[in-house]
PyMOL Python script that loads the backbone (N, CA, C, O; Angstrom):
from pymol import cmd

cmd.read_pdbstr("""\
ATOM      1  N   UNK A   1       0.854  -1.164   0.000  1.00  0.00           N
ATOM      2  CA  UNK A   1       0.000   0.000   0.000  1.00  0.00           C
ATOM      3  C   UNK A   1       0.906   1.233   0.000  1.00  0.00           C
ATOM      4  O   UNK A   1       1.703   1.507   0.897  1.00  0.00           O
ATOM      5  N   UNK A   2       0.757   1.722  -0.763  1.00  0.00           N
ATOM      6  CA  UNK A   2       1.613   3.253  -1.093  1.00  0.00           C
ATOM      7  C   UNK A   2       0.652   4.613  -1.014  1.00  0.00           C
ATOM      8  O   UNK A   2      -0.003   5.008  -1.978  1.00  0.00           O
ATOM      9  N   UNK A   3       0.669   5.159   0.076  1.00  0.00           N
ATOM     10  CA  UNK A   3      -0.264   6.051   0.664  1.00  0.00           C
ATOM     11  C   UNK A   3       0.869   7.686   1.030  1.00  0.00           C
ATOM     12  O   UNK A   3       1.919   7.616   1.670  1.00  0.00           O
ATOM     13  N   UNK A   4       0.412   8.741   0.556  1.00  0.00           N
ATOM     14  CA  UNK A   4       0.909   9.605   0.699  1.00  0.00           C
ATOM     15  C   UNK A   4       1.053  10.414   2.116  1.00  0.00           C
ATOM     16  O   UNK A   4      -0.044  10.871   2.438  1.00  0.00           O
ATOM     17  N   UNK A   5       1.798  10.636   2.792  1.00  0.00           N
ATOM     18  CA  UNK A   5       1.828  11.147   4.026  1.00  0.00           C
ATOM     19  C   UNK A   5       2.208  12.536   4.463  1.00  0.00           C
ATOM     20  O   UNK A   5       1.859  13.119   5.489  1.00  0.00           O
ATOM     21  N   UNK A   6       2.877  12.894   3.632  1.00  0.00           N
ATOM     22  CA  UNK A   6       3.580  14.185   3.380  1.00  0.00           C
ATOM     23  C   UNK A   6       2.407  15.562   3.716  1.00  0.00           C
ATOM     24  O   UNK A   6       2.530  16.591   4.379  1.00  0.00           O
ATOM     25  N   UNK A   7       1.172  14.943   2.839  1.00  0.00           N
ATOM     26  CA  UNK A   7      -0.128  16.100   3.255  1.00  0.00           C
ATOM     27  C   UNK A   7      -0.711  16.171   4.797  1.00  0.00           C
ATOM     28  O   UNK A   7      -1.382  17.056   5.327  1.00  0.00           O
ATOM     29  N   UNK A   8      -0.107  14.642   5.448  1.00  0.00           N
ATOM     30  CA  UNK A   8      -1.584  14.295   6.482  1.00  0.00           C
ATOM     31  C   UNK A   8      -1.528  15.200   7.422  1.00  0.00           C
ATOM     32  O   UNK A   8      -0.599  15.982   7.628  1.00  0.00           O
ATOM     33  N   UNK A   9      -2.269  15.127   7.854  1.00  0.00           N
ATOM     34  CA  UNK A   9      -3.052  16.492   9.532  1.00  0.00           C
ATOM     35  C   UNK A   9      -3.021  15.385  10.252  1.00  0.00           C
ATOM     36  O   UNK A   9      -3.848  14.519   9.969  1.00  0.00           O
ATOM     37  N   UNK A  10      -1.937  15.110  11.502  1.00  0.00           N
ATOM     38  CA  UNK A  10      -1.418  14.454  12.574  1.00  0.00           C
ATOM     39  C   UNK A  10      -2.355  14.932  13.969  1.00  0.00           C
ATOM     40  O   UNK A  10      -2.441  16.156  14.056  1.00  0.00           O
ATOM     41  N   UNK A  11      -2.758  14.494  14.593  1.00  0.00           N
ATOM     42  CA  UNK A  11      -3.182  14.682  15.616  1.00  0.00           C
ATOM     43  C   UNK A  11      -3.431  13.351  17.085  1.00  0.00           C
ATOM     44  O   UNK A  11      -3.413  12.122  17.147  1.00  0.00           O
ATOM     45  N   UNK A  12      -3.609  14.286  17.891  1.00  0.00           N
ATOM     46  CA  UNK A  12      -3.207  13.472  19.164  1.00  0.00           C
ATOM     47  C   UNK A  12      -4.950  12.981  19.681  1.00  0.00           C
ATOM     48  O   UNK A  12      -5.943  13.550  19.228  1.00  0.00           O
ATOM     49  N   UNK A  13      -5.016  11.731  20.786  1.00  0.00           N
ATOM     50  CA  UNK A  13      -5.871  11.862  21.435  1.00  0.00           C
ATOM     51  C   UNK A  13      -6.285  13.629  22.537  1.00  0.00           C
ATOM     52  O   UNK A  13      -5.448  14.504  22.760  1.00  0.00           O
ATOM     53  N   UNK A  14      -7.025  13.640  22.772  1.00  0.00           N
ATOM     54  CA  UNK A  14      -7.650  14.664  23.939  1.00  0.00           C
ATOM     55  C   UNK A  14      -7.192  13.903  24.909  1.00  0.00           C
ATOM     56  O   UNK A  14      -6.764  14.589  25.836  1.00  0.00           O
ATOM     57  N   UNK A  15      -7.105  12.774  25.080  1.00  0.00           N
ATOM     58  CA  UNK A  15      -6.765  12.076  26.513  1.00  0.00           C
ATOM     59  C   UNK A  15      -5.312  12.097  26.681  1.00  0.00           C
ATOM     60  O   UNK A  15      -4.995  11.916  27.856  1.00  0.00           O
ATOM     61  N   UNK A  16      -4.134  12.293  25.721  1.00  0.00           N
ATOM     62  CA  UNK A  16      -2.986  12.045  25.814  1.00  0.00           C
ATOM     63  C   UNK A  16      -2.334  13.036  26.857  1.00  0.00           C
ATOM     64  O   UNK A  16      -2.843  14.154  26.781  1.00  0.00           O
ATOM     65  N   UNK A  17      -1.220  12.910  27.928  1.00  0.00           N
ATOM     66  CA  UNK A  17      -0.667  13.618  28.483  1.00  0.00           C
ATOM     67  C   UNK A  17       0.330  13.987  28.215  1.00  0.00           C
ATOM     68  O   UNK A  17       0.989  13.293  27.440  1.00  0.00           O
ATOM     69  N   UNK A  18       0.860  15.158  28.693  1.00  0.00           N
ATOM     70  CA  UNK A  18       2.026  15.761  28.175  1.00  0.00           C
ATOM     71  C   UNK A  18       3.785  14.884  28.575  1.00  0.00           C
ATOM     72  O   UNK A  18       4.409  14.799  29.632  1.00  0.00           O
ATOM     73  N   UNK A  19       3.998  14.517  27.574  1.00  0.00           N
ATOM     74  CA  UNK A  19       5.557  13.687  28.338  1.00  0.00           C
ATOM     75  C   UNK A  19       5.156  12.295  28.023  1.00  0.00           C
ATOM     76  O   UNK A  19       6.121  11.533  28.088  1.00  0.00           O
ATOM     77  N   UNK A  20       3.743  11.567  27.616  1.00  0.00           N
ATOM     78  CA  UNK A  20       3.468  10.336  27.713  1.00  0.00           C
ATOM     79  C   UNK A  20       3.681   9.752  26.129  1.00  0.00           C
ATOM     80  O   UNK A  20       3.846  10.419  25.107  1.00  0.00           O
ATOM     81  N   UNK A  21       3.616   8.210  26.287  1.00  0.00           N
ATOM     82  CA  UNK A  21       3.698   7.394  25.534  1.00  0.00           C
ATOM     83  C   UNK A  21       2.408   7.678  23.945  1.00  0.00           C
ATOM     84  O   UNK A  21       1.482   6.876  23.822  1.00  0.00           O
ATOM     85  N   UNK A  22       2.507   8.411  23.305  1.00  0.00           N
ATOM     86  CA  UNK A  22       1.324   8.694  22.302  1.00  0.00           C
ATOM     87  C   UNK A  22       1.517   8.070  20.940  1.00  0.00           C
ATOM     88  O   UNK A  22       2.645   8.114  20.450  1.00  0.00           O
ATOM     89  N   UNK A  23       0.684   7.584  20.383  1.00  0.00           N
ATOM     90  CA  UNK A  23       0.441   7.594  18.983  1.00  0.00           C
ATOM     91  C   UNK A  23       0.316   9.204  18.113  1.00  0.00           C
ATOM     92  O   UNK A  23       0.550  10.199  18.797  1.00  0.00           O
ATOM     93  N   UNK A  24      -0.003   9.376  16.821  1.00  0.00           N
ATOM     94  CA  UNK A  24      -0.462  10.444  16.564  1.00  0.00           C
ATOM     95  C   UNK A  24      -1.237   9.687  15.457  1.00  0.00           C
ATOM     96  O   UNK A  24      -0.562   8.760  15.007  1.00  0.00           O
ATOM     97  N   UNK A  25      -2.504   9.817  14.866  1.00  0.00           N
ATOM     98  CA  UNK A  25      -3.295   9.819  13.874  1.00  0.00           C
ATOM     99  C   UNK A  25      -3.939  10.611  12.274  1.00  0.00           C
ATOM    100  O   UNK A  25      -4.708  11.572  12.283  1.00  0.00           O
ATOM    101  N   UNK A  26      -3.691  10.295  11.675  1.00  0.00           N
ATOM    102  CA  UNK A  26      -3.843  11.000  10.279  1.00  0.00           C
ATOM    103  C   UNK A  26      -4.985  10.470   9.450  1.00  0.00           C
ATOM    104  O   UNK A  26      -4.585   9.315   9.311  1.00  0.00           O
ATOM    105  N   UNK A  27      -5.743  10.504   9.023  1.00  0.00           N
ATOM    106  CA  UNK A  27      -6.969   9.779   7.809  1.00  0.00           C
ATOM    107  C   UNK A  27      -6.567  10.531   6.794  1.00  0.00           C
ATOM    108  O   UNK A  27      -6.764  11.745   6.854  1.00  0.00           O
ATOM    109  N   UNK A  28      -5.856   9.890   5.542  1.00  0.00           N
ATOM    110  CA  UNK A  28      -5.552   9.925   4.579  1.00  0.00           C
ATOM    111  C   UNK A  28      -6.500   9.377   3.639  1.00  0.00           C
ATOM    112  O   UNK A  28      -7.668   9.021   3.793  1.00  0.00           O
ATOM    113  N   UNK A  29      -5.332   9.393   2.090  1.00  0.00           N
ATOM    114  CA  UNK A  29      -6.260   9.231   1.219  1.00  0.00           C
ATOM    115  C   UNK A  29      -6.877   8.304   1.092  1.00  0.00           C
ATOM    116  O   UNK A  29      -6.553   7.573   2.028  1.00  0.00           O
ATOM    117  N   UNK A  30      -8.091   7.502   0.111  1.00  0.00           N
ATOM    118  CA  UNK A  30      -8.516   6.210   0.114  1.00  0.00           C
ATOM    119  C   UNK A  30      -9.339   6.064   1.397  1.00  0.00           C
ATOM    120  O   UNK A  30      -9.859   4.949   1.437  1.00  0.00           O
ATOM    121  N   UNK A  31      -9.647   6.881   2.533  1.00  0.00           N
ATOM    122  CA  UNK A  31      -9.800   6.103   3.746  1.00  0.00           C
ATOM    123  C   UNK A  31      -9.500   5.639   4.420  1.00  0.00           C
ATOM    124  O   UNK A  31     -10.250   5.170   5.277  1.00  0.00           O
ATOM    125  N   UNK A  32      -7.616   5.436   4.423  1.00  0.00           N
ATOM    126  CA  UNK A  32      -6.836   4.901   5.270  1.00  0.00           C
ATOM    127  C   UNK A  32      -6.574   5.299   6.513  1.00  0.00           C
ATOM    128  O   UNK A  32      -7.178   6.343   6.757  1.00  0.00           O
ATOM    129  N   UNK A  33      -5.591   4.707   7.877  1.00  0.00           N
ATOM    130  CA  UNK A  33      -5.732   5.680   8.908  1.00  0.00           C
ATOM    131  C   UNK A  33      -4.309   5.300   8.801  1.00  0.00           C
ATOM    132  O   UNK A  33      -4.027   4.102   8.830  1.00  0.00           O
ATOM    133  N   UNK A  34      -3.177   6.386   8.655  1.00  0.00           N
ATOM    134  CA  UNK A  34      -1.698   6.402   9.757  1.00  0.00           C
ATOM    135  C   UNK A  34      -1.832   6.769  11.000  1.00  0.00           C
ATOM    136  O   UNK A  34      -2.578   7.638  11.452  1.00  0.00           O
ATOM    137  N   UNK A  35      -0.994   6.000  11.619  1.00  0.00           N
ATOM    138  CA  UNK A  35      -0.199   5.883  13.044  1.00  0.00           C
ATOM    139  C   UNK A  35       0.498   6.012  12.938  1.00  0.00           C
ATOM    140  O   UNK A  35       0.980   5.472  11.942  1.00  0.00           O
ATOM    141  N   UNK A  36       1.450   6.899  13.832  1.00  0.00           N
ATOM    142  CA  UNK A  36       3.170   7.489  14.223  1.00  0.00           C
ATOM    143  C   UNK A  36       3.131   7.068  15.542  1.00  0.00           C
ATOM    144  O   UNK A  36       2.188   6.538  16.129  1.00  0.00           O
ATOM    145  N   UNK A  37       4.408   7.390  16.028  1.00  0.00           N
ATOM    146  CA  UNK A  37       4.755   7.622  17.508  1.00  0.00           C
ATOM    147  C   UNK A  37       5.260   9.351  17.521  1.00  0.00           C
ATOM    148  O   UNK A  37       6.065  10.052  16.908  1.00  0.00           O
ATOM    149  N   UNK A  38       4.334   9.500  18.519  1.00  0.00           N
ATOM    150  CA  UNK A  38       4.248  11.430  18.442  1.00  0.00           C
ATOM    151  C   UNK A  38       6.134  12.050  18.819  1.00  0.00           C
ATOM    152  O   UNK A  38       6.653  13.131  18.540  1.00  0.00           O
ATOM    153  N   UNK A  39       6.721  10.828  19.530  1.00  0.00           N
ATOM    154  CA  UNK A  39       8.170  11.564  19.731  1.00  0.00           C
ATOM    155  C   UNK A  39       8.857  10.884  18.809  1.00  0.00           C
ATOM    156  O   UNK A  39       9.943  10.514  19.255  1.00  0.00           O
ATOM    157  N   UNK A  40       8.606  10.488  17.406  1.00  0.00           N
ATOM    158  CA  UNK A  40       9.306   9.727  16.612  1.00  0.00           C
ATOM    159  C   UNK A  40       8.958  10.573  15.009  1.00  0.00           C
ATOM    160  O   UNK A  40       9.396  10.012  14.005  1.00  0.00           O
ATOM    161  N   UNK A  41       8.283  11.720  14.858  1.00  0.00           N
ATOM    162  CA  UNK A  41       7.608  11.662  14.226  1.00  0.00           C
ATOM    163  C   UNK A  41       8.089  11.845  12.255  1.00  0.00           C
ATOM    164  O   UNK A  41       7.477  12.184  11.242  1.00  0.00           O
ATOM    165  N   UNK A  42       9.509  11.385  12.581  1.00  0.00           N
ATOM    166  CA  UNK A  42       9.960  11.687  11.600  1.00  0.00           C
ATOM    167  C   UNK A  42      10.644   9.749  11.072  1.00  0.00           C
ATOM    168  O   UNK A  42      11.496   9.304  10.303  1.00  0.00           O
ATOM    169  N   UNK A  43       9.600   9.156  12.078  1.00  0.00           N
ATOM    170  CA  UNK A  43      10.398   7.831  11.736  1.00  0.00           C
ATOM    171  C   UNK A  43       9.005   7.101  11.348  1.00  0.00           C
ATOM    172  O   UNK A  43       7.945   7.726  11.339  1.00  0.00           O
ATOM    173  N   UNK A  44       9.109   5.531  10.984  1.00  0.00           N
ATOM    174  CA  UNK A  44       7.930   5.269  10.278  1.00  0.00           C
ATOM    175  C   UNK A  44       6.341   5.219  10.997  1.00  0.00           C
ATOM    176  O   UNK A  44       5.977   5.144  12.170  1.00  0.00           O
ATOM    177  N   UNK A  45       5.546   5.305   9.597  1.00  0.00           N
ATOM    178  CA  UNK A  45       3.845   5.354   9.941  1.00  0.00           C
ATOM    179  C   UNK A  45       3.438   3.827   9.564  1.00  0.00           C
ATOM    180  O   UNK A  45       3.758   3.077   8.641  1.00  0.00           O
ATOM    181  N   UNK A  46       2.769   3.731  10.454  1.00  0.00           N
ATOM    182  CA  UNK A  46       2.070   2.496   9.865  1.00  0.00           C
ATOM    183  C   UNK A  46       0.222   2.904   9.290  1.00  0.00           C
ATOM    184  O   UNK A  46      -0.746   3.397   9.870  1.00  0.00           O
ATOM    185  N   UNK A  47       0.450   2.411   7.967  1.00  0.00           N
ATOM    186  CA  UNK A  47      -1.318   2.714   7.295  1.00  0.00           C
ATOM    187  C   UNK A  47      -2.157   1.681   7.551  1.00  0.00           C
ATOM    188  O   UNK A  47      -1.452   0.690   7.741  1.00  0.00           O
ATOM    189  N   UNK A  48      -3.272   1.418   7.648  1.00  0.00           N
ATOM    190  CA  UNK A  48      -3.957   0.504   7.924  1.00  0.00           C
ATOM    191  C   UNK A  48      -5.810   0.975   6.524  1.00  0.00           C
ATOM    192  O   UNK A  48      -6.243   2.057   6.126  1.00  0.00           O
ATOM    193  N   UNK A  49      -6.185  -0.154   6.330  1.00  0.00           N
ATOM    194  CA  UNK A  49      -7.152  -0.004   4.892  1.00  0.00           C
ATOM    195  C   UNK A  49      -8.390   0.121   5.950  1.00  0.00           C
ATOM    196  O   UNK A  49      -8.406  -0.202   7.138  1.00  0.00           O
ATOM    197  N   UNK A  50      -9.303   0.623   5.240  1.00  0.00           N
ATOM    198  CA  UNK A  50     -10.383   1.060   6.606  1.00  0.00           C
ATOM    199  C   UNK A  50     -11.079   0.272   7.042  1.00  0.00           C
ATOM    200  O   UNK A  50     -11.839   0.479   7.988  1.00  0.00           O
ATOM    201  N   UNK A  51     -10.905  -1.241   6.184  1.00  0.00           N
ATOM    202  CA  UNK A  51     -11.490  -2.481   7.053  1.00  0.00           C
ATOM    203  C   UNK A  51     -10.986  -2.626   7.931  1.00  0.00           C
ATOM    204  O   UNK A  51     -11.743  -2.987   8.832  1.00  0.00           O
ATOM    205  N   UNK A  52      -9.363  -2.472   8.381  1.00  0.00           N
ATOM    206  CA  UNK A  52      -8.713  -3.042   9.195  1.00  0.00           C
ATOM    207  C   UNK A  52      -8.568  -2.205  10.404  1.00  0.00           C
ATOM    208  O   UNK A  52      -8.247  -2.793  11.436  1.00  0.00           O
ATOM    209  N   UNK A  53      -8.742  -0.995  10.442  1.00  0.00           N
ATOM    210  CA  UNK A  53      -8.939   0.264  11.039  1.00  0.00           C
ATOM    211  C   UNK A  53     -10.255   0.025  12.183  1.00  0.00           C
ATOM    212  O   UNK A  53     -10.357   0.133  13.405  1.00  0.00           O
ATOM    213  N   UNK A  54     -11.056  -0.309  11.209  1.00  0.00           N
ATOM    214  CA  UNK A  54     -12.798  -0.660  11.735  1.00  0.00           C
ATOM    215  C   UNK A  54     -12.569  -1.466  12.417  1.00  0.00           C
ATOM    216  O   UNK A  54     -13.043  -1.219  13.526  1.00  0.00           O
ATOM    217  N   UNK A  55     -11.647  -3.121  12.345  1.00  0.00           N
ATOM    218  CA  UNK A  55     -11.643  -3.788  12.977  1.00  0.00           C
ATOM    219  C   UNK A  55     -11.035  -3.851  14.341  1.00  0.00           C
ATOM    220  O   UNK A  55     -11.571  -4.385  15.311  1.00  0.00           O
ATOM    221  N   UNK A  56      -9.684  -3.166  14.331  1.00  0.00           N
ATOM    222  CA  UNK A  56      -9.205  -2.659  15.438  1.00  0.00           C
ATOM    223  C   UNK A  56      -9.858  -1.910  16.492  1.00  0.00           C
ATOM    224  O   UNK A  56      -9.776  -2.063  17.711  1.00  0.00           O
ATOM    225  N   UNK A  57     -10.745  -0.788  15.580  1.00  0.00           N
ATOM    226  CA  UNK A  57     -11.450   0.165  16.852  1.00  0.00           C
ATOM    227  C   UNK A  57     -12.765  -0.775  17.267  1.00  0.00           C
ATOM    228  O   UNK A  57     -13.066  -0.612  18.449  1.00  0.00           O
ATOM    229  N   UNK A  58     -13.446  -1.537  16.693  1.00  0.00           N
ATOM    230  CA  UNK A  58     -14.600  -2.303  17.155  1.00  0.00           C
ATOM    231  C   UNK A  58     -13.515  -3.211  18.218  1.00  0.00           C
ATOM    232  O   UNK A  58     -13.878  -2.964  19.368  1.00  0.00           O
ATOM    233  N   UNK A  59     -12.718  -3.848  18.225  1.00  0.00           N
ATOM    234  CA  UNK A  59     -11.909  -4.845  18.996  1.00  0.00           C
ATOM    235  C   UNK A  59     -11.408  -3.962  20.658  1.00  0.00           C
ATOM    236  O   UNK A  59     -11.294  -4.306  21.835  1.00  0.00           O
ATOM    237  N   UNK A  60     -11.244  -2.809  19.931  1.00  0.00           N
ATOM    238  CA  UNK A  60     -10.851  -2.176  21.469  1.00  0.00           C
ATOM    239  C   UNK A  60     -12.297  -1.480  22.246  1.00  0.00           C
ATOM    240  O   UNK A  60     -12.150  -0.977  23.360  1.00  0.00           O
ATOM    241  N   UNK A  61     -13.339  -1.486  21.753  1.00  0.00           N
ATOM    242  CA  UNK A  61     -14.269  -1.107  22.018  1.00  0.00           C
ATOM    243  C   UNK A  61     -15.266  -2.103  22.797  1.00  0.00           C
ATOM    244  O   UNK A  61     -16.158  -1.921  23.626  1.00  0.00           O
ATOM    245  N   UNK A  62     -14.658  -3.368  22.092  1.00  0.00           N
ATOM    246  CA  UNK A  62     -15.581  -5.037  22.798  1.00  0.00           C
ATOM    247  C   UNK A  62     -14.741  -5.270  23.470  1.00  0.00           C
ATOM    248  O   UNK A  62     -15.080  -6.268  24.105  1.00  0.00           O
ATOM    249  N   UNK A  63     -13.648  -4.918  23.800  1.00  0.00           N
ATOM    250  CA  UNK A  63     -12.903  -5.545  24.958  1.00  0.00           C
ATOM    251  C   UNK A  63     -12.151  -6.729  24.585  1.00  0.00           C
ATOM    252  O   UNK A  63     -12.183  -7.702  25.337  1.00  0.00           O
ATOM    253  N   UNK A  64     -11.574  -6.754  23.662  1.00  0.00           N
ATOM    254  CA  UNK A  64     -11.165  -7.676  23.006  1.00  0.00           C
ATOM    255  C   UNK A  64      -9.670  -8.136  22.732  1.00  0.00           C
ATOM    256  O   UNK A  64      -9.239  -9.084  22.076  1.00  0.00           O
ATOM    257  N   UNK A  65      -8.772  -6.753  23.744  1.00  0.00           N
ATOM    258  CA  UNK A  65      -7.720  -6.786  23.884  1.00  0.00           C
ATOM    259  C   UNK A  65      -6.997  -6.693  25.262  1.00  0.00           C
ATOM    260  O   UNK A  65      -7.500  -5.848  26.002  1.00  0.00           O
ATOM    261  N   UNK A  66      -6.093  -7.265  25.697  1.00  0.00           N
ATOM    262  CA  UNK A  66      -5.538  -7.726  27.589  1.00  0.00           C
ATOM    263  C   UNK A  66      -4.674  -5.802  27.350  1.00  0.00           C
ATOM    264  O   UNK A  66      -4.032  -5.363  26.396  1.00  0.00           O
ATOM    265  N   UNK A  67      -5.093  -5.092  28.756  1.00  0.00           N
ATOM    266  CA  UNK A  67      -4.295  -4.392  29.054  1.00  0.00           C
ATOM    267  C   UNK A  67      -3.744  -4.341  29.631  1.00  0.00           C
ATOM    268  O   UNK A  67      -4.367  -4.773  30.601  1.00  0.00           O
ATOM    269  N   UNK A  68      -2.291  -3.974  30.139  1.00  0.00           N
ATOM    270  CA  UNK A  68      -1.254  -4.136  31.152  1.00  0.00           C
ATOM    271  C   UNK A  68      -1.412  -3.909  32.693  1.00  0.00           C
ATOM    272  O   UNK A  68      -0.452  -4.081  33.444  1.00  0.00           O
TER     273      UNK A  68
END
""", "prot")
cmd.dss("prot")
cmd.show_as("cartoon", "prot")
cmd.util.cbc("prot")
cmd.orient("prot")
């Protein structure tokens, strides 16, 4: 998947704290979603196709993943 990133609008959760462990989020073209690491942000994104996106957020939403 070859998805352009260069345009995307990065943004954080509202819940994230300052100094903490964050993702950052982009919805790109096609419908895709990138993920960064917000103190990395010049190192790689991972894209995900919006089935797989859907599936992830329904999975964390059913409880469907062990948290630490």
């Amino acid at each position: 998947m070859n998805v352009k990133l260069s345009d995307a609008r990065w943004f954080k959760s509202s819940y994230s704290q300052a100094g903490g462990e964050c993702v950052e989020v982009a919805f790109v073209e096609g419908g895709h979603v990138a993920i960064r690491d917000s103190k990395d942000r010049s190192g790689p994104a991972f894209v995900f196709a919006p089935s797989e996106w859907d599936a992830f957020t329904d999975g964390v939403c059913n409880g469907e993943f062990d948290c630490p």
